[in-house]
N, C-alpha and C positions, 0 to 999 in steps of 0.2 A: 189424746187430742192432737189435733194436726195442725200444722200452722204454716204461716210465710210472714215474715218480719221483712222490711226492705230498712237494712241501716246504712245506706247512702244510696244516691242517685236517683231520690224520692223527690219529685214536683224539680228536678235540677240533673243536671248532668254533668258527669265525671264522680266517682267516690265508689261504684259497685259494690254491695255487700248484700247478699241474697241468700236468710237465713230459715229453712226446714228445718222444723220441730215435730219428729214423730215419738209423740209421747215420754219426751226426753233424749229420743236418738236425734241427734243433730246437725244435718250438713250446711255447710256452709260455700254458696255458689259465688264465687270471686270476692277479692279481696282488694278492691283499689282504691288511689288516694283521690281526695279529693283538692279538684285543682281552680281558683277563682282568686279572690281579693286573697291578698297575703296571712292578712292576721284572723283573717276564718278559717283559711287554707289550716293555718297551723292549730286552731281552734280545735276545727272539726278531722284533724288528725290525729291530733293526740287524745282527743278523748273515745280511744275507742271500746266499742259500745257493747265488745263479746267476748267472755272469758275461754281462753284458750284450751282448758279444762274440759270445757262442757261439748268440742266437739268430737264427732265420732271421723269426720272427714273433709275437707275441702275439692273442689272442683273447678278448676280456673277455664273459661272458656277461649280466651286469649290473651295473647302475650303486652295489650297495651297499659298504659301506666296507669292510669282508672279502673283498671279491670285488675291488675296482679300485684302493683307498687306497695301494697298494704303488709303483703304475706310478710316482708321482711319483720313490720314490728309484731306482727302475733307470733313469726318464729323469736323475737327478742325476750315475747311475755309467755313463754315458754313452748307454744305448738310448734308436737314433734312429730305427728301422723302425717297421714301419705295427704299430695295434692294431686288429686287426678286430672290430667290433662293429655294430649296429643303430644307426639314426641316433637313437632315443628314448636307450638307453641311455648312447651318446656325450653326447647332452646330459644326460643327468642327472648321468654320472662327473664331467665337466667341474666342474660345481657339488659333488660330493662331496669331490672332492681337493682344490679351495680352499677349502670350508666347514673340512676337517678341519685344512689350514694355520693358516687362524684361527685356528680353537677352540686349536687346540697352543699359538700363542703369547700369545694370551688368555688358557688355564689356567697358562702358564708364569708371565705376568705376577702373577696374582693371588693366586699363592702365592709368590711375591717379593717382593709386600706383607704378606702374611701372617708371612712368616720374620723380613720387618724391625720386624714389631710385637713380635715376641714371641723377645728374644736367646737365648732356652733351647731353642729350635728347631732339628734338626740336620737336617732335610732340607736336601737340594741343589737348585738349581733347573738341570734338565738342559737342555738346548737343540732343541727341537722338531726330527723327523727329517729333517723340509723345509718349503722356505718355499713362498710363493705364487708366485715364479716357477719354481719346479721343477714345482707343479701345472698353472703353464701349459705350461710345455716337453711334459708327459706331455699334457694336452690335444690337444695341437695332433699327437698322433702316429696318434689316431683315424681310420680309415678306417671310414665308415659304408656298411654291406650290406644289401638287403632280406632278408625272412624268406624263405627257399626258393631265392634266389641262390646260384647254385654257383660258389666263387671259390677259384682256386688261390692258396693262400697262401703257400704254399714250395715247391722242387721236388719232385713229386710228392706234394704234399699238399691237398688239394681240403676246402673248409669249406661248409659250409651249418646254417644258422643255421633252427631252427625255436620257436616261439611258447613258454615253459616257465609262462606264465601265472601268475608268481610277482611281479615289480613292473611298473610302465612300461620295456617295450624289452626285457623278460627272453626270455631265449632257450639252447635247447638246442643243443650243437653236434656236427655228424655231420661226423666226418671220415673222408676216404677216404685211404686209404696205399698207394700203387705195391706190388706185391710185385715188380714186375722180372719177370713173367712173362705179362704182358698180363693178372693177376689185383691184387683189390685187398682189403683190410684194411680192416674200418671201425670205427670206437672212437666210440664217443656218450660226450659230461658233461653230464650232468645241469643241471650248474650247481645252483642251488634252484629245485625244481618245486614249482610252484603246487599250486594245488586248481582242483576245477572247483567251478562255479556260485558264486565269488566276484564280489563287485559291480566295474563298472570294466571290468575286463580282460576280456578274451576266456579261454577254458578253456584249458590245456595242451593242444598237439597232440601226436598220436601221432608219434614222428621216425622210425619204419622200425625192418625189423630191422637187427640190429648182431651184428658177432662181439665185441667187447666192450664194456662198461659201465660206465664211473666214473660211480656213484651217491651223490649225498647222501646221510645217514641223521639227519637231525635230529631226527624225529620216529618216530625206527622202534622207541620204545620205550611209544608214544603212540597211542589211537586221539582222534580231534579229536570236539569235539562239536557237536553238527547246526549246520549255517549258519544254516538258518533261525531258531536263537535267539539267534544276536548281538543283533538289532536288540532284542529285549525284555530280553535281559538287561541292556546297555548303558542302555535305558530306565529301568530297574529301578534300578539303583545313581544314576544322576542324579537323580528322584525322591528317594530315600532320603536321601543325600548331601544333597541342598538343603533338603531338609524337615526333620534337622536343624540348618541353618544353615555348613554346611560347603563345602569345593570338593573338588572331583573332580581331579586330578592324574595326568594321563596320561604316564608318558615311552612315546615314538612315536618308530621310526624316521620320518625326517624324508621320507625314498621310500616310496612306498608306504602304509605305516598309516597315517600322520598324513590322507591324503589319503582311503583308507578309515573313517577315522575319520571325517573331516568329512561325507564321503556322507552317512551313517546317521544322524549329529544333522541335517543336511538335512531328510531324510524325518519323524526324526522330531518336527523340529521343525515344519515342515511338517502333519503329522500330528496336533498340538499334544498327543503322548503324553509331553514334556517340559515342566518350566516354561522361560518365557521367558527364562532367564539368560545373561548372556553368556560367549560360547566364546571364547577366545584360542589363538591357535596362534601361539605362541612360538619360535620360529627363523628366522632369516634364510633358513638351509638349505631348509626349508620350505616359505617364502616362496614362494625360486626355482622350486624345487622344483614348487609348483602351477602355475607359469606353465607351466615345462616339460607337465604334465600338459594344460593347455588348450592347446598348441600342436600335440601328439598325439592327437587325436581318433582316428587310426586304426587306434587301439591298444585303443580301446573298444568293451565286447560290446553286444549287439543290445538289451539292459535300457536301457542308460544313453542310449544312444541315442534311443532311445524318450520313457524318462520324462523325460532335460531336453532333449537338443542339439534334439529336433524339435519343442522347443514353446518354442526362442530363449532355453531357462535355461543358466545352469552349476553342476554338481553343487558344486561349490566356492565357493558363494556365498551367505548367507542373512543376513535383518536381524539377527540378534542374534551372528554369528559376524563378530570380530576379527582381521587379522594383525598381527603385530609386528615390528619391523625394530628400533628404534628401543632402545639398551640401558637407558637410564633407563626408555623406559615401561615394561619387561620388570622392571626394576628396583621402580618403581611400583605392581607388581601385588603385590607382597610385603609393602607399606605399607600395605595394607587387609583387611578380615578379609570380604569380601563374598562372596557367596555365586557361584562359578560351575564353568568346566571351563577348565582348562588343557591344552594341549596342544604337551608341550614336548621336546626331542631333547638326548643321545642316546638310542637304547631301551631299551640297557641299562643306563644311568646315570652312566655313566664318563666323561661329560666333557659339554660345554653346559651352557645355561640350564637344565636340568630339576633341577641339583643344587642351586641357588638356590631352584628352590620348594621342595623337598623339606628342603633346608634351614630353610626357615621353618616347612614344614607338615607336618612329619612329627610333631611334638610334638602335635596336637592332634587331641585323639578324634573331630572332629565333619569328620574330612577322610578319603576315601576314596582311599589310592593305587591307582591299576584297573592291571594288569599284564596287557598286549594282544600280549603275542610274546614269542620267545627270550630268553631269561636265560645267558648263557655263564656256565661256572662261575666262581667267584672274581670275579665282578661284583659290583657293589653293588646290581645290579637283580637276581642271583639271591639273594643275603641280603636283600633286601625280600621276595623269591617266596616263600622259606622261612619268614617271616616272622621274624626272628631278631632277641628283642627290644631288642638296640641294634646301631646299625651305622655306620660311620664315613662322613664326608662332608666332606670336603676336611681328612680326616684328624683330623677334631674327633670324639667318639664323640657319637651322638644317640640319646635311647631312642624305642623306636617305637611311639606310641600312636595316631596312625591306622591304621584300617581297611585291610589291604591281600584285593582282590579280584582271583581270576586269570579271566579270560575264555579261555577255549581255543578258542572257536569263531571268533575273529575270527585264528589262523594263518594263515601267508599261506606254509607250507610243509605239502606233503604228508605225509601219515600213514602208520602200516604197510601198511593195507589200500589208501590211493590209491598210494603205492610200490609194491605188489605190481602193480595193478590196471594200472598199466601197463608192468611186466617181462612180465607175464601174455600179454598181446598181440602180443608179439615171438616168432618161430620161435626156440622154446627149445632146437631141437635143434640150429639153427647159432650159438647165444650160445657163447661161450667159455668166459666166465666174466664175474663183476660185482663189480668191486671197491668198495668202499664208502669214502667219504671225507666231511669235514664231518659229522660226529657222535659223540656220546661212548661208550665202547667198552658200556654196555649197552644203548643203543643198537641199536647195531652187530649184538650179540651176536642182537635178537629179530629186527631185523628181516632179519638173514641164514638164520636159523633159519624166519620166515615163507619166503621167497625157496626153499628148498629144499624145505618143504613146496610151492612150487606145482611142484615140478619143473626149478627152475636145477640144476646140474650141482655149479656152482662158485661159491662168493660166498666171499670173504674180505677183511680188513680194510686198507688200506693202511697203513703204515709209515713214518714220514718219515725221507725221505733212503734207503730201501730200493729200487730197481730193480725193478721188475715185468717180465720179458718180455711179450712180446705181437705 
């Protein structure tokens, strides 16, 4: 019998686990944490739902913390076989699952200072779900694959790996499944697919047809707004923000955006459509983060190319923009009331340096929080989205008198009509059906509702811990 289990990122987004059963061979398609209210966070962490025994292989489509954070504790409860992935993506996990060991024992710390100032305190201080050597064990289990490399991953199970144009090393995976009759089964995920004509990256390739489709739906209740006015809008609020005497406050996932982000004040500092203030990109994670990104050139579109690598720049580099490594300077920044752009992790606000500024600068009218991506629910970065005027920050309540701005056009996941646009493409008459995973059930709801307006058959939602045949 053949199966698809989704044990996270079912009717909710963030947790990734996308479990094939072919008759007891078992792979298992990413492995991430799940990120939301604290004491479910750690709930729905620690009980996780697959014995490390039972599989034959893993396949991580990219390097974000919902998609790969997990591998650390199944390398703890003993998985020791390969994780197939891209060698970009490899390097970026690497650095995600030790940055998130930090940060865990980091936030643990500093709310164990916090408890012992104040005896009327009845929080617990819980124990981070792995350490830095558990994110190395899961490191070192990576098997890096080129894009369009056909590798047997378990018996009878064939992977190949195509472009999903969503961060550095992101990638779609088409697997082929024996049926025992010299015929085969193919099942495509999604992973998170890009957009096209994002800076950076190359566009989302088409991966072929498929008889079936586990689909993101992040944004399938969403249509994005044009790319081409990131860069002015972005412009627009830095202006604003400085002129009156304020900062700009970005939380950026630390892959990807923070690195799109920097592109655009590049250009447009470049451009001198900004003032000259200084930009800080605040994360260690980050840091790495970009190095990984200039060690990947060949992960970049024919734009980037172009306007730096072939006139000897990097898009990651410019006189007025800062990195920080360093906790005191990151510390430091909070000691001044000077006018600039912060750019700090996590995206959604639940943990790193970004709770620090926000902590200082959410109180003050003349600072603008810019909200650049996904808000999971019961985050502290969706109660800034909503704008909800007090909201708590390392459990303190704070009221919220800066400016909070959502940019939509700087997504770095597809929309209803780019989700449809490429189901659309695929022999609809040999799709099976498209199961929907990673998005909230209204979501779900439109853009399965699109999907059958183009003439899918079958789209329905997955169910955690429910069995799907296939």
């Amino acid at each position: 019998m053949r199966t698809i289990t989704c044990h996270g990122a079912a009717l909710e987004v963030t947790g990734s686990k996308h479990l094939l059963d072919v008759d007891g061979t078992r792979v298992l398609v990413d492995c991430g944490v799940f990120q939301g209210r604290r004491e479910e966070a750690r709930r729905k962490n620690e009980s996780f739902p697959i014995d490390p025994a039972t599989l034959a292989a893993c396949v991580n489509t990219h390097g974000h913390l919902d998609h790969c954070g997990a591998y650390p504790i199944l390398a703890k409860k003993g998985y020791s076989k390969k994780i197939w992935a891209t060698s970009a993506t490899a390097d970026v996990a690497r650095i995600v699952m030790a940055d998130s060991a930090r940060i865990a024992q980091s936030d643990a710390r500093h709310l164990e200072k916090r408890i012992r100032k104040n005896p009327r305190d009845q929080r617990k201080v819980v124990p981070p779900l792995y350490d830095e050597a558990d994110a190395q064990a899961a490191a070192k289990l990576y098997e890096p694959i080129a894009y369009h490399e056909r590798v047997e991953i378990a018996a009878g199970i064939r992977a190949t790996l195509f472009d999903a144009g969503h961060i550095l090393g992101s990638a779609m995976v088409r697997l082929e499944v024996d049926d025992g009759s010299n015929g085969s089964t193919t099942i495509v995920f999604t992973g998170d697919l890009g957009r096209r004509n994002t800076p950076i990256l190359r566009d989302p390739e088409f991966v072929g047809d498929a008889d079936w489709l586990v689909c993101e739906s992040t944004y399938g209740a969403r249509l994005h707004d044009d790319l081409a006015l990131a860069e002015d809008e972005l412009a627009e609020v830095v202006r604003e923000t400085v002129g009156k005497g304020g900062r700009v406050l970005i939380p950026a996932f630390a892959i990807g955006r923070t690195q799109e982000l920097v592109y655009h004040l590049h250009r447009l500092h470049q451009a001198g459509r900004i003032p000259p203030v200084p930009v800080f990109v605040d994360s260690p994670m980050a840091v790495a983060a970009t190095e990984v990104f200039r060690k990947h050139p060949e992960c970049y579109d024919e734009e980037t190319v172009t306007d730096f690598l072939d006139s000897g720049e990097s898009p990651f580099s410019f006189s007025s923009l800062r990195f920080i490594k360093d906790p005191e300077e990151s510390r430091r920044l909070n000691g001044t009331s000077t006018p600039c752009v912060i750019i700090s992790a996590s995206g959604m606000c639940e943990a790193g340096r970004i709770l620090h500024h926000l902590e200082h600068g959410i109180g003050d009218h003349r600072n603008t929080i810019l909200v650049v991506g996904y808000m999971a629910e019961h985050t502290l970065g969706r109660a800034l989205a909503d704008r909800r005027p007090q909201v708590r920050i390392f459990g303190e309540p704070h009221a919220l008198k800066a400016r909070v701005k959502i940019l939509n056009s700087f997504s770095a996941h597809a929309d209803r009509n780019e989700i449809g646009a490429m189901v659309a493409k695929m022999n609809l008459a040999r799709l099976r059906g498209v199961l929907l995973v990673h998005g909230e059930p209204r979501a779900q709801d439109m853009l399965a509702a699109h999907l059958r307006e183009l003439g899918v058959g079958r789209v329905e939602s997955m169910h955690a811990g429910i069995a799907v045949p296939v």
